[in-house]
C-alpha positions in Angstrom: -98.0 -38.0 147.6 -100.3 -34.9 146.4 -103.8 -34.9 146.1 -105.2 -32.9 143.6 -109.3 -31.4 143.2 -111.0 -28.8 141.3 -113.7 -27.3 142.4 -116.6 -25.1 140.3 -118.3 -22.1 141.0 -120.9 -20.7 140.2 -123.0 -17.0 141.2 -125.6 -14.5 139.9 -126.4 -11.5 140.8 -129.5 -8.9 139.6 -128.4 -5.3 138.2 -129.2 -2.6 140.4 -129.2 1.1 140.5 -127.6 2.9 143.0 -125.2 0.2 144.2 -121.4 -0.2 143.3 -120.3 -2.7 140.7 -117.5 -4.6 141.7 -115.8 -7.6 140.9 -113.0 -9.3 142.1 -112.7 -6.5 144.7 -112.4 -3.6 141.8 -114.5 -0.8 141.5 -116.1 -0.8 138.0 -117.4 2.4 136.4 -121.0 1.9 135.2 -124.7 3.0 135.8 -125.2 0.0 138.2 -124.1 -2.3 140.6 -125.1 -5.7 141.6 -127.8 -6.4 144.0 -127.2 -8.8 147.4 -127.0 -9.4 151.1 -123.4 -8.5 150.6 -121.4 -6.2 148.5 -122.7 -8.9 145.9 -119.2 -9.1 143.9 -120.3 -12.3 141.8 -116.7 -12.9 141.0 -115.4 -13.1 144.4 -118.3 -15.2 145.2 -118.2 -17.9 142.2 -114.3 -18.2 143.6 -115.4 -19.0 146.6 -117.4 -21.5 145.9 -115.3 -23.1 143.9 -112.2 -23.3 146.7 -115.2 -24.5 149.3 -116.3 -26.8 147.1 -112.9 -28.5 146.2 -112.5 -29.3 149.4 -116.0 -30.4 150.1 -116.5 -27.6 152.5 -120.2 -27.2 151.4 -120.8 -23.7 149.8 -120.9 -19.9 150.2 -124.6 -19.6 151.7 -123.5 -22.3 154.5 -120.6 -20.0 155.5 -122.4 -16.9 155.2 -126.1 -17.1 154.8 -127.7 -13.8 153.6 -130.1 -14.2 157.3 -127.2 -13.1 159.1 -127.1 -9.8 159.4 -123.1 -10.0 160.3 -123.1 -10.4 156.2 -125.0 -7.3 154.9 -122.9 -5.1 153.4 -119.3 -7.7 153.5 -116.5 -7.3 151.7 -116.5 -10.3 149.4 -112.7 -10.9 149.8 -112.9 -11.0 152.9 -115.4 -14.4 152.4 -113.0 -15.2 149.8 -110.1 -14.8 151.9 -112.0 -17.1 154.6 -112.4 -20.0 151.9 -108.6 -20.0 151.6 -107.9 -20.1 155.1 -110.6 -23.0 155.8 -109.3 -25.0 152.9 -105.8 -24.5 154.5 -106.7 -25.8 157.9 -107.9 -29.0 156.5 -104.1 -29.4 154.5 -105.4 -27.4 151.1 -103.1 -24.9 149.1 -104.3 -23.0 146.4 -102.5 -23.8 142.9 -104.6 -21.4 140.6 -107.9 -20.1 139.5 -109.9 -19.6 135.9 -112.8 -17.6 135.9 -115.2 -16.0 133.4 -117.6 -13.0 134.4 -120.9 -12.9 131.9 -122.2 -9.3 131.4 -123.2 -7.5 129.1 -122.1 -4.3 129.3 -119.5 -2.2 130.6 -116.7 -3.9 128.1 -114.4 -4.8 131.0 -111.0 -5.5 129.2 -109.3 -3.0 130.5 -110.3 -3.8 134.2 -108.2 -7.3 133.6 -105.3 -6.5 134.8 -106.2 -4.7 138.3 -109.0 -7.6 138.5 -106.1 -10.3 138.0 -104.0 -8.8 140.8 -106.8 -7.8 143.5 -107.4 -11.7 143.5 -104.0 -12.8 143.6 -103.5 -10.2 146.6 -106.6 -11.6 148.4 -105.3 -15.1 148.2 -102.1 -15.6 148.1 -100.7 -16.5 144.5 -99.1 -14.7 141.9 -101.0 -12.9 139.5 -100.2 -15.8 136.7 -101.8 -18.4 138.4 -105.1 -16.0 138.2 -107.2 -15.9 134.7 -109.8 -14.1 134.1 -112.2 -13.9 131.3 -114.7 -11.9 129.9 -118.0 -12.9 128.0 -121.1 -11.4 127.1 -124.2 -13.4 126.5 -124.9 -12.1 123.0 -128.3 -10.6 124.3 -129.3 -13.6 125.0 -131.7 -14.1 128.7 -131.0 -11.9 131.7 -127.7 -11.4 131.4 -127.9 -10.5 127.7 -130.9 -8.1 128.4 -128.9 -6.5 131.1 -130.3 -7.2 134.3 -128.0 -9.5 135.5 -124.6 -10.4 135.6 -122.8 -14.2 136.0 -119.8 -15.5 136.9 -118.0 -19.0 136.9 -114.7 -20.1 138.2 -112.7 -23.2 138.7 -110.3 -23.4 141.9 -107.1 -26.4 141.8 -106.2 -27.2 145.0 -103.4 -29.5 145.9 -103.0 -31.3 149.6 -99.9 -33.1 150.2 
């Protein structure tokens, strides 16, 4: 018999100057990047959470704690590809992903597609079990004022 769980994720990152935006492993053209101990792709991260905490293997900053300087500068899907491959040694597959990144600007519609497939490369699925949405938050807070970005994702996993 299969066992089903979700899992949520959650990340945020601050806008920053002079660093790469990237999400979901893709390059984005803009002014900015996002600011972290890592390469600070917020997607990536939110994904991981979610796949961790699915199968309550804790969370991102237990597995890769911005005080380890082994971390500065990571690829992000390589910590994403790490979730996958923890949740498979305790009997977890990976049945899909929905995500939603929050930011205000670039527009990032046309980034879908190569977003969609970097994840599904990175952890094993094909791209249609891999959404991902786009939002902005209306000008609203941080994110609306531009000096932040957000992200959010839900993993299924199935064991069994």
């Amino acid at each position: 018999m299969s066992e089903y769980r979700s899992g949520l994720g959650w990340d945020v990152h601050r806008t920053a100057v002079g660093r790469p935006l990237l999400l979901g492993g893709v390059a984005i053209a803009a002014e900015f990047g996002l600011d972290g101990h890592s390469d600070a792709d917020v997607l990536a991260h939110a994904i991981t959470d979610a796949i961790l905490g699915a199968c309550a293997l804790g969370d991102i900053g237990m597995h890769f704690p911005d005080t380890d300087p082994r971390w500065k500068g990571a690829d992000s899907l390589k910590l994403l590809r790490h979730a996958v491959e923890l949740a498979a040694a305790q009997g977890f597959t990976l049945v899909n992903i929905d995500s939603t990144v929050i930011l205000e600007r670039p527009k990032l519609k046309d980034y879908r597609l190569r977003i969609r497939e970097s994840l599904a490369e990175c952890v094993g699925l094909p791209v249609e079990c891999i959404s991902v949405k786009f939002k902005t938050a209306e000008k609203v807070g941080p994110v609306g004022e531009g000096r932040s970005a957000e992200a959010q994702a839900i993993a299924l996993m199935q064991r069994g």
